[in-house]
VMD Tcl script that draws the C-alpha trace (Angstrom):
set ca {
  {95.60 109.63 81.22}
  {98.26 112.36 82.40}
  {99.52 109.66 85.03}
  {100.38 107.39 81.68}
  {101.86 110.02 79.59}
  {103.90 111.30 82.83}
  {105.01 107.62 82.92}
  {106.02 107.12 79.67}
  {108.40 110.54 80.33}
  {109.92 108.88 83.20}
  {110.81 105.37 81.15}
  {112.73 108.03 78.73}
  {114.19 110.16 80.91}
  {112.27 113.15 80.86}
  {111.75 114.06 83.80}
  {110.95 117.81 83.53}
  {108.06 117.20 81.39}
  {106.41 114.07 83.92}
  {107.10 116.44 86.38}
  {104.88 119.14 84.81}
  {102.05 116.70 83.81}
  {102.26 115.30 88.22}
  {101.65 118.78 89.18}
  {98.78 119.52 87.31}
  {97.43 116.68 88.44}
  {98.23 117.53 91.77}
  {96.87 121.10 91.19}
  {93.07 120.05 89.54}
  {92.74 116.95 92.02}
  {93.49 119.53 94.99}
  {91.45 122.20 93.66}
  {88.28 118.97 92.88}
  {88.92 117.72 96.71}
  {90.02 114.80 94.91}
  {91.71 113.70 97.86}
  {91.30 109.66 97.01}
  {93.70 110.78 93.89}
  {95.53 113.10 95.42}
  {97.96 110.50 97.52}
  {98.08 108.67 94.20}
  {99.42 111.59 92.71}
  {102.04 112.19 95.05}
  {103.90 109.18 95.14}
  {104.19 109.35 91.33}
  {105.69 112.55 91.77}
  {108.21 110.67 94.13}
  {108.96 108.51 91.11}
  {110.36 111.40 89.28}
  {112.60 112.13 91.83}
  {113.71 109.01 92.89}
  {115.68 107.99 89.41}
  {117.60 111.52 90.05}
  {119.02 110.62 93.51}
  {116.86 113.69 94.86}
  {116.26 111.17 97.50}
  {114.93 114.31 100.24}
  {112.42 115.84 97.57}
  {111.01 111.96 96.69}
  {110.60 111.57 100.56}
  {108.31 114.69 100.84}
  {106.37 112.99 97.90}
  {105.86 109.85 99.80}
  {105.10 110.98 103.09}
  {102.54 113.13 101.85}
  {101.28 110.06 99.91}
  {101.48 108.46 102.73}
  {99.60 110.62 105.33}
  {96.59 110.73 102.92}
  {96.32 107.11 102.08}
  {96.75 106.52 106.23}
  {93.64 108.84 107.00}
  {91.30 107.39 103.69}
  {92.17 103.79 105.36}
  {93.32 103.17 101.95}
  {94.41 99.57 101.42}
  {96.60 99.92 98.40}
}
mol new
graphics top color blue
foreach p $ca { graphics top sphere $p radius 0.5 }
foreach p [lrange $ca 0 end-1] q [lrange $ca 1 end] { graphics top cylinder $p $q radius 0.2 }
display resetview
């Protein structure tokens, strides 16, 4: 449910305040070993960054994403 909110801040505008909603997610799924969310979690962080041309910080989001989904074999 904080993924939907965070993306209904992103469609108007408000970054800061997806932001904040990503990194608790990011925080509870970390400290749960959530890992299977945790890649999730990371590339919607990148889509906060991406619509502000913070092209560097949205890469860190993705690779991240990225390395996670490569070692859980994930398909999606």
């Amino acid at each position: 449910a904080w993924f939907d909110l965070a993306f209904v801040y992103v469609a108007q505008k408000k970054y800061d305040e997806a932001k904040k909603l990503l990194d608790f997610n990011v925080d509870y799924h970390t400290k749960k070993n959530q890992i299977d969310d945790l890649w999730n979690d990371y590339l919607n962080l990148s889509g906060v960054f991406i619509p502000l041309k913070k092209y560097t910080e949205a890469k860190k989001y993705i690779d991240l994403g990225l390395k996670i989904a490569q070692k859980l074999n994930s398909e999606s």
